[in-house]
N, C-alpha and C positions, 0 to 999 in steps of 0.2 A: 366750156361746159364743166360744171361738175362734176369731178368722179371718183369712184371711191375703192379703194385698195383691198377690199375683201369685201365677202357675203354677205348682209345684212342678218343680223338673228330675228329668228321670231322672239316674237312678245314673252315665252314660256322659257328662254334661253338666256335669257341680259340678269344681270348681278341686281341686288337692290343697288348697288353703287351708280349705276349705269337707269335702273328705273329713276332714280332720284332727279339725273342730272336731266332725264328728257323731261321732269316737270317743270324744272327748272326755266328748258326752252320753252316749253307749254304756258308758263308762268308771266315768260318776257313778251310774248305776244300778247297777254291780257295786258301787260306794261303798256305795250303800244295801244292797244284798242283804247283802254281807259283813257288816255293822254290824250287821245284826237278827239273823241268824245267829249271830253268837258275841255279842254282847253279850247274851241274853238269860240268857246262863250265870252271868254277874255279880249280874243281878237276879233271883235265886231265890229270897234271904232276904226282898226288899222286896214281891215275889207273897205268898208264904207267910203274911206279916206278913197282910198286907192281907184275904187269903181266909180267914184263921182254919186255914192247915191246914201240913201237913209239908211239910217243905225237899224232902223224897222223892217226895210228891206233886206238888209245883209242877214238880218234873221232868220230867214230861210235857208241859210246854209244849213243851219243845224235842224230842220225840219225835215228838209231832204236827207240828210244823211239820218233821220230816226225811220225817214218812212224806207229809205234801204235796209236797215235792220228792221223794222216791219215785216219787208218783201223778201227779204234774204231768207230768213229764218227757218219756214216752214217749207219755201221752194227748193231750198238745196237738200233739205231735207228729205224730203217727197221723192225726189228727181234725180239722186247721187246714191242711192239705198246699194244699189250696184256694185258702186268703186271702192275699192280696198281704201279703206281708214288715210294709211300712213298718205295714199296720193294724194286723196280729196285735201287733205289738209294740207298738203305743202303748196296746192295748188288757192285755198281759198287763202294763206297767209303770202303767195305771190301777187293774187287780184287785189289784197292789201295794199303790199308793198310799191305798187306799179301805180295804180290808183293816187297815190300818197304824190311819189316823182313826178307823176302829169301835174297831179296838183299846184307842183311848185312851178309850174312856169305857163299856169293858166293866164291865158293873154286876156279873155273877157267874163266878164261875170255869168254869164251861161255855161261859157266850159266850166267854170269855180263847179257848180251846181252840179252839172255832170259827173263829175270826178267826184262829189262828195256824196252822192248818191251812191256810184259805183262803190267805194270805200266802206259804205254802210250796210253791201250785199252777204260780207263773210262774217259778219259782226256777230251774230247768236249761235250759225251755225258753226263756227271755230269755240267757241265756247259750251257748245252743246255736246262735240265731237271732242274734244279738248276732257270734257268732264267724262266722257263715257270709255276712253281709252283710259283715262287713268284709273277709273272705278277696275275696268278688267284686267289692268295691271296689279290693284293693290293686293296687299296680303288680307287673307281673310280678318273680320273686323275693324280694317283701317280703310272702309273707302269716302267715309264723311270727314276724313281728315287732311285723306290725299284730296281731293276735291278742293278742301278748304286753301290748302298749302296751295295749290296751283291756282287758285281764289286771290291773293294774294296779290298776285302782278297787279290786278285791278284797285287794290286798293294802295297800292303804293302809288301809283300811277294818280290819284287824288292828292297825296303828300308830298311828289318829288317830282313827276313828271308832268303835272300839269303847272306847276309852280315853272320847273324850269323852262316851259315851251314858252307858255305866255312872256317870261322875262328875254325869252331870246327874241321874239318875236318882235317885242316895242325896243328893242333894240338895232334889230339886222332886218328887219320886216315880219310878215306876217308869215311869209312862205317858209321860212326858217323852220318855224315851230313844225309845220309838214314835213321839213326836210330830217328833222329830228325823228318824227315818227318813220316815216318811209326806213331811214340809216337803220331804228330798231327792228322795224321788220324785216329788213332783209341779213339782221344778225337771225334770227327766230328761223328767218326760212334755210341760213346755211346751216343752222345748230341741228334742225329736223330732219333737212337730206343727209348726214352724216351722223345723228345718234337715234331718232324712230327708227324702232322694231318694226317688222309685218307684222300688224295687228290680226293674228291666223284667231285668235277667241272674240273675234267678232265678226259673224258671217253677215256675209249682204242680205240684203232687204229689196223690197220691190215698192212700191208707190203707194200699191193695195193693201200691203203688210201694214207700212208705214199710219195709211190711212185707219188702221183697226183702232189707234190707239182713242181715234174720235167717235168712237162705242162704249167704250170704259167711262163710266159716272164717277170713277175716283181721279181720271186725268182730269176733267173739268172741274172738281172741286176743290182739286188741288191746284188748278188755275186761279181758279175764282178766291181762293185764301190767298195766293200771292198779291194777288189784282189789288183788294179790297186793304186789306191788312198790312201788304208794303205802300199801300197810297198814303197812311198815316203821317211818313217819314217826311214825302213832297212837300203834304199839306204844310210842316213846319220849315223845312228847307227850302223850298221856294221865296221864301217871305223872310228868311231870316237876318239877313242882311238890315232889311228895315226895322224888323223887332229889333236886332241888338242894337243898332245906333239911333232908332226914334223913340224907343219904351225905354231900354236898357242903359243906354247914354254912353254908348263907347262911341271912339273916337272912330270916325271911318278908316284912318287911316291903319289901326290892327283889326280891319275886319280879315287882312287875309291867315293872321294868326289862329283867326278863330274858327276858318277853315281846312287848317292845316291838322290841327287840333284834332276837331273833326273826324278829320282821315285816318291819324291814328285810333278814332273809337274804333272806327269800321277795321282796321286791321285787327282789334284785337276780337271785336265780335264773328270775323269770318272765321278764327281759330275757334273761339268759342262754339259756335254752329258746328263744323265738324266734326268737335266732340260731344256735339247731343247730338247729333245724327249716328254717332256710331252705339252711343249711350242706348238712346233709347228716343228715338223717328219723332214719336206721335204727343212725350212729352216734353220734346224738344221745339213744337211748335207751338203749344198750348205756352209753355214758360216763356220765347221771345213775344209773342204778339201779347201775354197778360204785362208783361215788364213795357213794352210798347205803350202799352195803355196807359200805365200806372204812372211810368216818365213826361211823354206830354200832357196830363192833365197836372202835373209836377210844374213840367217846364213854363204853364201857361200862366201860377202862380211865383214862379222864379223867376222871370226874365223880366224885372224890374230891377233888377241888378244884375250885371256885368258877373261878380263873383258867383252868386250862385245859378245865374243863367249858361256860364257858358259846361261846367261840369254836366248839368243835365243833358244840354243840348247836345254833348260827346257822348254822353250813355246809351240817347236816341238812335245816335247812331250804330252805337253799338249792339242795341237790342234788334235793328232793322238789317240790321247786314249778317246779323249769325242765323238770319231765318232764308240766308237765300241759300246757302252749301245743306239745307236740311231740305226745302221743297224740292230740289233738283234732286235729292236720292227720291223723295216720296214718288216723284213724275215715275224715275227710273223701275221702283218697284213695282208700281204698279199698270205699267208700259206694256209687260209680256215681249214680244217681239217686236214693235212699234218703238225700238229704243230713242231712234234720234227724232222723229219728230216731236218725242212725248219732251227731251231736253231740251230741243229749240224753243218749245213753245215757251218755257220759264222765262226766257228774254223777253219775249212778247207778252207776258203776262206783267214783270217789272216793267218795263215803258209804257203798259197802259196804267201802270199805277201812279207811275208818274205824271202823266196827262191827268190822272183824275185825283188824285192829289191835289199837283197844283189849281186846277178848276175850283174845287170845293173851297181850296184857299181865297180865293179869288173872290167866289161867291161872299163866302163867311167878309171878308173885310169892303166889299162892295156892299154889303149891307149895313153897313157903318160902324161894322164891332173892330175891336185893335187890331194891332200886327199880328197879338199873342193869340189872340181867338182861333185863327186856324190847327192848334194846336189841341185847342178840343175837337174840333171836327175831326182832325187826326186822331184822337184816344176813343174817336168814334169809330171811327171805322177800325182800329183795334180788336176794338168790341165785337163789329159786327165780325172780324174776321175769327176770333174766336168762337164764337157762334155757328159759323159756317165751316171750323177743324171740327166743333163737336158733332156736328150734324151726318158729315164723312166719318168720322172715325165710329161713332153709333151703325151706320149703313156697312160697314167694310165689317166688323164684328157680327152683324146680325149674317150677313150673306155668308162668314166663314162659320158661323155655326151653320147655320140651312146645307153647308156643302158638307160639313163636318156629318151629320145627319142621313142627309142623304148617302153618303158614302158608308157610313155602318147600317143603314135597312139594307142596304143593296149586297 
């Protein structure tokens, strides 16, 4: 077992030195999450091989593990309001961890499915928990940057760690690439039993608390702008593969350059995000999703070449990734008490964008227009999600004047 040679501090007691390094573990866990999450797309053919079955079938692996972060999200939420911070979390980066090691010596393709379900229960709520400890750790003005920095894991985890799973994978097997995730989670879960503070500045919550936050007209529209306005990013990234090599004429063989590439926009867009989140929330949202817009209706007349296609298509990313460390303070603000379920839901509101994204993508080039056409339907919904910050941010202003008012008659 475990144990540890002195007292644990509270949260109000540790150095920045010392807050720093637990983002750091906070960080390595989004490392793993993101890794298992998209790299298991790579390994579909080496599943399929192995179970005796279709590439179509093995596809469900990652369906099941979305609808575990689906199911996880809002129920741990809901249902853990109770337990001190530092447990809950060492506890859902263990049901990670464990999940991962079963995984690797799944004997039939129904356990595979189990275990990758199970793996996708802490998936939002370690990220929602994840984002709310650090928000109550930062110093005043830096919580859209702390966020962003502990943002991070996940997007390196696109550049380095899903690169490295899938190549160990078609190498040593498929299980490998699990065996790598599990190894990071269980650095994550030993970094957090020996440097997490007691989280004492964030009191427990109840089910009912929790549930208040689905009364607030600003959590939902601040749903519904993640929803609509990060679906943009799918619509072009689902399909892109075929834009760059059927329109654009690269070679298949540096498509994974030009996903790497990619990665790094979103690393610099997450940095970017949480300094318009600490800038200034409201036209920090309005700036990514008008830049969203204005790129894939760019990208949809660029990606007839390679050179100027693939710089756009890194921007996209970068304007789609700096608007997620900004919605997850906006949920946070306007939460009241309701803190974690208002931050899980933001997972849940990015994977339905993604689903509906790729949909509309789907529709758009099922109707017989190019690869690039989903990339308008993307600077559409842009649109519409701009539309739908103005509409919030006009309601949030009218009601703080009417309180503002009522409060001086009174």
């Amino acid at each position: 077992m475990l144990r540890r040679t002195k007292r644990l501090p509270r949260q109000t007691e540790i150095s920045d030195t010392r807050r720093y390094i637990v983002m750091v573990a906070f960080a390595l866990g989004a490392f793993g999450i993101g890794t298992t999450e998209f790299a298991s797309m790579g390994l579909l053919p080496l599943i399929a091989h192995d179970f005796g079955i279709s590439e179509a079938k093995a596809g469900t692996v990652i369906s099941v593990y979305a609808l575990g972060v689906m199911v996880g999200s809002p129920m741990v939420a809901l249902f853990t309001g109770f337990m001190p911070r530092r447990r809950l979390l060492l506890l859902l980066m263990a049901a990670f961890t464990v999940s991962h090691a079963v995984t690797v010596f799944s004997s039939s393709y129904a356990m595979l499915l189990i275990t990758r379900f199970v793996a996708g229960l802490p998936h939002g709520a370690y990220f929602s928990i994840t984002a709310l400890a650090t928000a109550s750790m930062a110093p005043a003005g830096q919580r859209g940057r702390s966020i962003a920095y502990v943002g991070m894991g996940f997007s390196v985890a696109t550049v380095a760690g899903v690169p490295a799973a899938q190549a160990l994978g078609s190498a040593f097997g498929w299980q490998i690439a699990y065996a790598l995730v599990a190894a990071v989670g269980l650095i994550t879960l030993v970094a957090l039993w020996f440097l997490m503070p007691h989280m004492t500045e964030m009191p427990p919550t109840s089910p009912r608390t929790e549930l208040g936050a689905l009364g607030k007209a600003q959590i939902w529209l601040t749903l519904l702008i993640g929803t609509i306005g990060f679906g943009g990013n799918f619509a072009v990234y689902t399909y892109i593969t075929w834009t760059m090599t059927e329109r654009a004429g690269l070679n298949p063989h540096w498509m994974w350059l030009v996903l790497m590439v990619y990665g790094f926009g979103q690393l610099l867009g997450n940095v970017i995000g949480g300094r318009l989140s600490d800038w200034n929330l409201e036209k920090g949202i309005m700036g990514a999703l008008s830049a969203s817009a204005i790129l894939m209706t760019l990208f949809y007349l660029a990606s007839q070449n390679v050179w100027t296609a693939v710089p756009v298509f890194v921007l996209i990313g970068t304007a789609a990734s700096a608007l997620v460390p900004i919605l997850q303070i906006r949920l946070m603000d306007n939460a009241g008490d309701a803190q974690m379920l208002a931050a899980s839901l933001n997972h849940t509101a990015l994977n339905t964008a993604n689903a509906l994204g790729a949909a509309l993508g789907g529709v758009v080039i099922g109707a017989g227009f190019s690869y690039a056409a989903p990339a308008l339907a993307g600077a559409g919904l842009a649109v519409l999600g701009v539309c739908t910050w103005a509409f919030a941010y006009h309601l949030k202003r009218s009601q703080a004047r009417e309180e503002a008012s009522t409060s001086a008659s009174s």
